[in-house]
C-alpha positions in Angstrom: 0.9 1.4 3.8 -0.1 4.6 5.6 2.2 3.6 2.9 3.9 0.4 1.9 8.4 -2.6 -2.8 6.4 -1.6 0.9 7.6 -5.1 -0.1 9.5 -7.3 -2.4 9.1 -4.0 -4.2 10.2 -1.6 -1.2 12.6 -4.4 1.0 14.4 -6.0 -2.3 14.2 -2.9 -4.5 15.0 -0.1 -1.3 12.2 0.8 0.4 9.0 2.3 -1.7 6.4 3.3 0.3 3.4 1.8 1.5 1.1 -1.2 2.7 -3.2 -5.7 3.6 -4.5 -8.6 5.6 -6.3 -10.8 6.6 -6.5 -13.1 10.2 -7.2 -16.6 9.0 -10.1 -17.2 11.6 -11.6 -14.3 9.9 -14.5 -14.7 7.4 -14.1 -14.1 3.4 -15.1 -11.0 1.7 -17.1 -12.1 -1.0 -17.2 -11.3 -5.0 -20.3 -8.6 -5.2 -19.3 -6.0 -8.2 -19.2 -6.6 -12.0 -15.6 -8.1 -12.7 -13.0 -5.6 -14.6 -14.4 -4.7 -17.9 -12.8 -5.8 -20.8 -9.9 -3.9 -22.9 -12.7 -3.7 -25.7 -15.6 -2.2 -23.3 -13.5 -0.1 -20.6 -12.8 2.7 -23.3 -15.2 5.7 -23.5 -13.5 7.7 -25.8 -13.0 6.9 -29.7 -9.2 6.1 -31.1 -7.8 8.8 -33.1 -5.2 6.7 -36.3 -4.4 3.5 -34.6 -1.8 3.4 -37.0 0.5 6.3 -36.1 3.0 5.5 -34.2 3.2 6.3 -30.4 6.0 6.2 -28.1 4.7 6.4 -24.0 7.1 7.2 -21.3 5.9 5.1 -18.0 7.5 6.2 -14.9 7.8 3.3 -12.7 9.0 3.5 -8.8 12.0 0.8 -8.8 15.8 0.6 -8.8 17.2 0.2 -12.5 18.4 -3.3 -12.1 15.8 -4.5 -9.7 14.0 -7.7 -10.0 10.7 -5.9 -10.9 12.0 -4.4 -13.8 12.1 -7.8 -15.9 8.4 -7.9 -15.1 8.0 -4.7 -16.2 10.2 -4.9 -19.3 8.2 -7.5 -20.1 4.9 -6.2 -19.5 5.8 -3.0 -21.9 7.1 -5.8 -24.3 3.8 -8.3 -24.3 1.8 -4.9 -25.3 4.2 -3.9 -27.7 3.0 -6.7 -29.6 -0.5 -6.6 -29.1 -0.5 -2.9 -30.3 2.7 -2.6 -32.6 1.9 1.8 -33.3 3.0 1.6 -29.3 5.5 1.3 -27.8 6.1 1.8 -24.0 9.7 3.1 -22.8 9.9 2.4 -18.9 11.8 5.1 -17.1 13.0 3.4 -13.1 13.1 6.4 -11.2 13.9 4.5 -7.8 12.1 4.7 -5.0 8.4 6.3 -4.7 9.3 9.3 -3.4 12.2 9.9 -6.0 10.2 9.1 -8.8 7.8 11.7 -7.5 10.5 14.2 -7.2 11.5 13.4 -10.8 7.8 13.2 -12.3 7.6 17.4 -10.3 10.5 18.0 -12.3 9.1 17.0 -15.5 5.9 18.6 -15.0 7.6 21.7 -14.0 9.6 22.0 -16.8 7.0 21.2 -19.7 8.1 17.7 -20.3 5.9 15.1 -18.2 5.6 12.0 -18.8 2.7 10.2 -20.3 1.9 7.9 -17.5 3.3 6.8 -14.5 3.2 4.5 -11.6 3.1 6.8 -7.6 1.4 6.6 -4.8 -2.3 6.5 -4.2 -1.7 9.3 -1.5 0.2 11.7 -4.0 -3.3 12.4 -5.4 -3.9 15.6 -4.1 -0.5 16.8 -4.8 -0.9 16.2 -8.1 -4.3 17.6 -8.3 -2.5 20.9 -7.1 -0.1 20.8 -9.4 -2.9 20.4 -11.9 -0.1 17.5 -13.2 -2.8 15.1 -14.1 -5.8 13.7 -16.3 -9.3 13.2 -15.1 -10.0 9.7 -16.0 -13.5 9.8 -15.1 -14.3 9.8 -18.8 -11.8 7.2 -19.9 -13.5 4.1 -18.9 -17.2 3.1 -18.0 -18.7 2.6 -14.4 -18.5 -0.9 -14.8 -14.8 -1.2 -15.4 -14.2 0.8 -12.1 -16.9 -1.2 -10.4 -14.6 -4.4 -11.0 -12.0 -3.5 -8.3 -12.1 -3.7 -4.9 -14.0 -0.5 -3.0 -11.1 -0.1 -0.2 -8.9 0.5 -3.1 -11.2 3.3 -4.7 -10.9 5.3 -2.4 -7.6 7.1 -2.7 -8.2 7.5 -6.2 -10.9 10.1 -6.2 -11.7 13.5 -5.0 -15.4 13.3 -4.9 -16.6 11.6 -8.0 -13.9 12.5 -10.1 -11.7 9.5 -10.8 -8.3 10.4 -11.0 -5.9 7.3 -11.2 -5.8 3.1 -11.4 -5.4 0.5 -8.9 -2.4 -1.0 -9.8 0.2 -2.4 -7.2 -1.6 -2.3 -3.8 -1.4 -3.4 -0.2 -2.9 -3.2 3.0 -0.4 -4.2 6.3 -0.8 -7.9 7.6 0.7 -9.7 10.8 3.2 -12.4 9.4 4.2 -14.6 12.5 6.7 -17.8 12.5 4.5 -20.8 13.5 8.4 -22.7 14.6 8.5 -19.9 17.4 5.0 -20.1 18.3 5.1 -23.9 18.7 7.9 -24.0 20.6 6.6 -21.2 23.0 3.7 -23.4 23.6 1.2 -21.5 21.4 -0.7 -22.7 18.7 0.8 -22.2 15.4 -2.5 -22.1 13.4 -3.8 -19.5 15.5 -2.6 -16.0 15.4 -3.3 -13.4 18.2 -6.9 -11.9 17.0 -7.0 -8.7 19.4 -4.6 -6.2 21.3 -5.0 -8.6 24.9 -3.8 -11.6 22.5 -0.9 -9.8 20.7 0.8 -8.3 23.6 0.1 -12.0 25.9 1.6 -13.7 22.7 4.4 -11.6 22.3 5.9 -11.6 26.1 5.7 -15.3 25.7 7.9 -15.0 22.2 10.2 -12.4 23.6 13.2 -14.2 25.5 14.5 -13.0 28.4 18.1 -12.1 26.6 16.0 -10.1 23.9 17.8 -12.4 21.6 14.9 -13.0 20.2 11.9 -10.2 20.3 7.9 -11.3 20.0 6.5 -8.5 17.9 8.2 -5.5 15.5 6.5 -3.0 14.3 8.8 -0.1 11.7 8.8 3.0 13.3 10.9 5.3 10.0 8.7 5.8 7.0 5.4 5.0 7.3 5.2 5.3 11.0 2.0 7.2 10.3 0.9 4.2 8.4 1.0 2.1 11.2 -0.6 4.3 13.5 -3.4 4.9 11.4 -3.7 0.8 11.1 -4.4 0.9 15.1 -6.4 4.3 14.9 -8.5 2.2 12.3 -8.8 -0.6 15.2 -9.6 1.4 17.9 -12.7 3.4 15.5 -11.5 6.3 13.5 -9.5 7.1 10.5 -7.4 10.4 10.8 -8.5 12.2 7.5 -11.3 13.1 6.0 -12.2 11.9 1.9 -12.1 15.1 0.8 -7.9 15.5 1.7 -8.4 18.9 3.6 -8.9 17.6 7.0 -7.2 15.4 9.5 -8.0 14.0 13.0 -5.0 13.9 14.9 -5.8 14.2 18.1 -9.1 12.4 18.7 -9.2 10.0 21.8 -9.0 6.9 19.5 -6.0 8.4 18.2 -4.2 8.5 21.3 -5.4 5.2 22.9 -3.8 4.1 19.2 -0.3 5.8 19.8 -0.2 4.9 23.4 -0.5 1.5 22.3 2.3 1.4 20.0 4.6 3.1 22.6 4.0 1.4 25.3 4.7 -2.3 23.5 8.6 -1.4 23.3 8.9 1.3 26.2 6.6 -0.5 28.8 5.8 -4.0 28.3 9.3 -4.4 26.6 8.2 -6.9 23.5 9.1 -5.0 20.9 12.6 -3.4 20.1 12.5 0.4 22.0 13.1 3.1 20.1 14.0 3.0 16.1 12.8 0.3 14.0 14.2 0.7 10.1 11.1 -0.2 7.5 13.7 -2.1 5.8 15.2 -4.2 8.4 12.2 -5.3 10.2 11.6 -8.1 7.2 15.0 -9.4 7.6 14.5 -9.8 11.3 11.7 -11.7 10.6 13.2 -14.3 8.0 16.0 -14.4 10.2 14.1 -15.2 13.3 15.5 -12.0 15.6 11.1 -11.7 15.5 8.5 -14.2 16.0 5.9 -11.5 14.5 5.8 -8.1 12.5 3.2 -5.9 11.2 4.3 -5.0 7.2 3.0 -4.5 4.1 1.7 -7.4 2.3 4.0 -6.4 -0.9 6.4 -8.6 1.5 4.6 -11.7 1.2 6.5 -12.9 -2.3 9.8 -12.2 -0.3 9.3 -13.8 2.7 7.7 -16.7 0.8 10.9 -17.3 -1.0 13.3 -16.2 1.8 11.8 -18.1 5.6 13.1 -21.0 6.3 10.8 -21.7 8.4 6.8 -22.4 8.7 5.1 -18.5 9.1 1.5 -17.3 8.9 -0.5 -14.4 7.8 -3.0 -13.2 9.5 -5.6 -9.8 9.8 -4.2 -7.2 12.2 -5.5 -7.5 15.5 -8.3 -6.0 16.4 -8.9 -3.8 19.1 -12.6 -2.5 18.9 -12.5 -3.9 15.3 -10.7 -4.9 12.7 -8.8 -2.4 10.5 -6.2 -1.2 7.9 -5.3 1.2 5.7 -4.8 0.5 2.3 -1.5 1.2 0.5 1.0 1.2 -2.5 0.8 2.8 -5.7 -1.8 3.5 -9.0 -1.2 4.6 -12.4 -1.7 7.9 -13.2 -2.2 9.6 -16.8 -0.6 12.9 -17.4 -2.8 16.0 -18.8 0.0 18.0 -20.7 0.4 15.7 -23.6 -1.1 15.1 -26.8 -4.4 13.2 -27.4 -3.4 10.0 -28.8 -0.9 9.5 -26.1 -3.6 9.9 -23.6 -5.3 7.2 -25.4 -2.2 4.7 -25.9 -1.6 5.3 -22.2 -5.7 4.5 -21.5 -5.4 1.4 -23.6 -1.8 0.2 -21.9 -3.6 0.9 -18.3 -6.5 -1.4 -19.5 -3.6 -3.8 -20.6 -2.0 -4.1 -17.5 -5.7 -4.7 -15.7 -6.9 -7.9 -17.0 -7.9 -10.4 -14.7 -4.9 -12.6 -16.0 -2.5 -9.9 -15.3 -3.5 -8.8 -12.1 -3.2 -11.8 -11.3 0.2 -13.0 -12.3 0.7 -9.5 -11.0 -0.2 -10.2 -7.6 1.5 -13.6 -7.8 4.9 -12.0 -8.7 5.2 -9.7 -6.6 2.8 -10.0 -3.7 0.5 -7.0 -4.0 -3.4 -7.7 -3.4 -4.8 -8.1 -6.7 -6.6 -5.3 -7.4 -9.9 -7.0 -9.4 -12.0 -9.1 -8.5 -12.1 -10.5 -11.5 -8.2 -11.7 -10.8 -9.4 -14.0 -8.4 -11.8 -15.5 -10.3 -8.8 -16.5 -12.8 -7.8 -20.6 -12.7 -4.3 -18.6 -12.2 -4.7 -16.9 -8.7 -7.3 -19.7 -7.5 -4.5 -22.6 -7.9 -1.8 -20.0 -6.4 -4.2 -19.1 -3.1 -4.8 -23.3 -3.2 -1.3 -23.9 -2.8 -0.3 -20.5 -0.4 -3.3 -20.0 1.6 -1.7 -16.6 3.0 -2.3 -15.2 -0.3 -5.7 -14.8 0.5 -5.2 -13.1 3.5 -4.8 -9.5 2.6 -7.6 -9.5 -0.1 -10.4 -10.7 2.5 -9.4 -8.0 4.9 -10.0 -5.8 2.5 -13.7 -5.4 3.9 -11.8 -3.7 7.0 -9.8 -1.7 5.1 -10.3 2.4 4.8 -8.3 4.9 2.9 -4.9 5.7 3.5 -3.2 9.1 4.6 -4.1 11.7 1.8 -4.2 15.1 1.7 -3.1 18.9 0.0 0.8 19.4 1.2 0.7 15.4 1.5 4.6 15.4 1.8 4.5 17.9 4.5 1.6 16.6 6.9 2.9 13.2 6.2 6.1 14.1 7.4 5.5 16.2 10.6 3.0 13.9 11.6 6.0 10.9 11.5 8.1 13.1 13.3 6.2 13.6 16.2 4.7 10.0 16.2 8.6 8.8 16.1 9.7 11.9 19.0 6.5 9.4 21.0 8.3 6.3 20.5 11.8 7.5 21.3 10.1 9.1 24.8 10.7 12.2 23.9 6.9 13.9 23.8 4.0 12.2 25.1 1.8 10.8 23.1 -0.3 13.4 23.8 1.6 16.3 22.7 3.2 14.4 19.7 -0.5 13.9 18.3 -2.2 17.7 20.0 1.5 19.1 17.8 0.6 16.9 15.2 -3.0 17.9 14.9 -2.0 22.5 15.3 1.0 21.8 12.5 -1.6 20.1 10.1 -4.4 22.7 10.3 -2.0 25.6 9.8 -0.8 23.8 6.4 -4.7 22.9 5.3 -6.5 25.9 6.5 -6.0 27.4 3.1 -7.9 24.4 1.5 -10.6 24.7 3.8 -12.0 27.9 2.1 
């Protein structure tokens, strides 16, 4: 999060896109599908020679060098020896978009990769490119059925399942319950609706601006966050099938008139430019009581704060709301059969309940399974750390993120004009109605 590692991924390892949460007052979204099948049962199709030897080349969106890569590394080894005919050769292609750029290249050229870690949203790029493997035959219903619905979503066209869950997030508030104490508010009670945020945050913002009560990024995933408050105030701005978008509907605007007027009019947010990147690290270092970010942040800013900080659902304005975020694995279609299958089998690997888990615990992202928080593993971690808990029961908020044909394009002119709104250089009205003529011109041609 539309968009969001988004994260100890996208801060630590340069920012990687997108973006989940949870208000602690907020009820629990309860366990209702079958768990993640089992490596045994999720497999469809039957091995070719389990003993010839494959060698997979996983693209993976991360630094060379970068924390993530050990888990990774190790990950590729722990299979390795659980399946000794493969082995898995992780190739860091930096961040999200690079990688994405890199994977184009390979594809392009006759030479893509067998699998490869991008984000949910780059689906119907990739379908256009005709880049990648329908996976609706790889695995049974029930092994889909075991991850969360809000994290389905952006990996289907229809009922074609085209990708994995693997490293997701939605966008939470974090706030510092020091600041909040010593403002006089309760520090176990985050704001729960638009009224209480902008209340909360004048009372956090000092009169020097030394100290700011709310941040909010506004380079990157602008659109991400705007679609988080488009969410709240009733509509998402595109439709499942990737060929439409909703720009410019009222909810839209009441959403980007929001987010403008918290630095330009009631001054409690930073006006102007907000880097993705820096808005953690005001927030560990105390320059803001609150942010909105991707949960991916969580691990960081559970090892970084100095200080006592909660985590908490967005606040609502007609509802509660999210989009969903991060990145899935993808299996390539020009490659030979028994590296579709090695790749199948690693992907089923990776999804264990354990895994995800350890996964989420590591790094921060929602675990994607059910089943994961079923595990001794993540139910002793969310004992301990509460706010781990957060993003996955908002999940039952949560709607798809940002996704459609010429994704890098509407994506882009749409955080343009959102970021020409904040800067005060359009209206919000004419940076969403410009927004809205610029996007059907690129998807009319899908619309046929």
């Amino acid at each position: 999060m539309k968009k969001a590692l988004v994260s100890l991924l996208m801060v630590t390892l340069v920012a990687t896109a997108t973006a989940c949460a949870k208000g602690e007052s907020s009820p629990t979204t309860k366990s209702t599908a079958a768990p993640a099948a089992s490596t045994e049962a999720a497999a469809s199709t039957k091995p070719t020679d389990s003993t010839k030897p494959v060698e997979l080349q996983f693209y993976f969106p991360v630094a060379v060098g970068g924390p993530i890569t050990k888990l990774i590394d190790q990950l590729a080894d722990d299979f390795h020896k659980e399946n000794p005919n493969i082995t898995v050769k992780p190739v860091y292609g930096g961040s999200y978009q690079d990688t994405m750029t890199k994977v184009t290249t390979a594809v392009q050229g006759n030479n893509s990769p067998d699998l490869a870690v991008l984000l949910s949203t780059d689906l119907y790029s990739l379908i256009s490119m005709k880049a990648i493997e329908d996976l609706t035959p790889r695995f049974t219903k029930e092994y889909f059925s075991g991850f969360y619905a809000a994290f389905m979503g952006n990996t289907k066209s229809g009922d074609t399942v085209w990708s994995v869950p693997f490293q997701r997030s939605t966008i939470v508030l974090y706030y510092n319950k020091d600041l909040f104490k010593k403002a006089g508010l309760d520090p176990e009670k985050a704001p729960a609706n638009w009224t209480e945020l902008k209340e909360y945050a004048a009372k956090l913002t000092t009169s020097d601006k030394s100290q700011w009560g709310l941040e909010i990024p506004s380079t990157g995933y602008q659109y991400w966050m705007t679609q988080a408050l488009s969410l709240q105030s009733g509509t998402n701005i595109v439709s499942k099938d990737g060929k439409q978008v909703f720009f410019n509907k009222p909810e839209v605007l009441e959403a980007l008139q929001f987010y403008t007027d918290l630095g330009r009019k009631d001054k409690v947010m930073p006006e102007g430019t907000l880097e993705w990147a820096t808005v953690p690290s005001d927030f560990i270092s105390g320059k803001t009581a609150m942010m909105f970010h991707t949960t991916g942040n969580l691990t960081k800013v559970k090892t970084d704060a100095k200080f006592n900080f909660g985590v908490a659902f967005l606040p609502a304005n007609k509802k509660y709301g999210s989009p969903t975020g991060g990145g899935n694995l993808y299996v390539f279609k020009n490659i030979p059969e028994d590296h579709k299958q090695a790749s199948v089998k690693f992907i089923q690997f990776l999804t264990q309940p354990d895994r995800v888990a350890q996964w989420s615990i590591d790094t921060g992202y929602v675990g994607t399974t059910m089943a994961a928080y079923d595990t001794d593993k993540l139910k002793n971690y969310i004992k301990d750390f509460p706010q781990a808990a957060v993003a996955r029961d908002q999940l039952q908020y949560a709607d798809s993120e940002l996704s459609t044909y010429q994704n890098g394009q509407v994506t882009k002119l749409f955080n343009d004009n959102i970021q020409a709104a904040l800067l005060g250089t359009m209206t919000p009205k004419e940076a969403l109605d410009k927004s809205q003529q610029q996007a059907d011109d690129i998807l009319k041609s899908f619309q046929k």
